[in-house]
N, C-alpha and C positions, 0 to 999 in steps of 0.2 A: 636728873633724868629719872624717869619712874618706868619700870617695866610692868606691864600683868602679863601675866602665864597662864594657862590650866596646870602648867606641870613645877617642879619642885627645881628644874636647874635649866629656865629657858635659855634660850640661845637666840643672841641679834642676828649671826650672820653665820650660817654653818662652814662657809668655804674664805673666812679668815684666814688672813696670813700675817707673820711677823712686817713691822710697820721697817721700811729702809732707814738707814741712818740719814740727816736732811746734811746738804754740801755745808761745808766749814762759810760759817758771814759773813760777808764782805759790806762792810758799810758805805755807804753811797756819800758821795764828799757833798758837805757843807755848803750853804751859799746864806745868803744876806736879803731877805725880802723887805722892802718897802713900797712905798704907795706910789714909787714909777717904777715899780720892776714889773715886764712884760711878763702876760701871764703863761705865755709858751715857756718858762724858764723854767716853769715847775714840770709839765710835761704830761698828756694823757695816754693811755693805752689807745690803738687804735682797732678797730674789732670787722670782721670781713663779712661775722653773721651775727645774728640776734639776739640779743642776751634772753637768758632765762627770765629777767627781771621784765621784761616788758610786757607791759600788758595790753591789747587790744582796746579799742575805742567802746567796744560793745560790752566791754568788762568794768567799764568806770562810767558814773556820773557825776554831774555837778550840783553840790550843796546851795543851794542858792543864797539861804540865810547864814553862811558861814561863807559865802566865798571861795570853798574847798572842795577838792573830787574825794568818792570816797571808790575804793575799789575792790569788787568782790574778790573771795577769797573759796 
């Protein structure tokens, strides 16, 4: 990450705080995938509102000679 400053000891974030300690790991058990195992075994998030990721129809178009959308930024 690269910072510029005008000054000699800039600062990202003035009202930082110490980061929590993260819960002890519990690892998620094991399973067996193959070319008939149903894809709900793996499992998705289910979500109530809109991801940040989404992007509007008016913010993408389509490449014609590629095939591909490309989307502003």
């Amino acid at each position: 990450m690269q910072l510029w400053s005008l000054t000699d000891e800039p600062q990202i974030n003035m009202y930082s705080q110490p980061s929590e300690p993260l819960p002890e790991y519990q690892p998620l058990p094991s399973f067996d995938i193959d070319d008939n195992t149903p894809l709900n075994v793996v499992g998705v998030p289910y979500y109530s509102e809109q991801l940040f990721s989404y992007w509007p129809n008016k913010m993408s178009f389509k490449l014609p000679e590629h095939n591909a959308y490309y989307i502003f930024s």
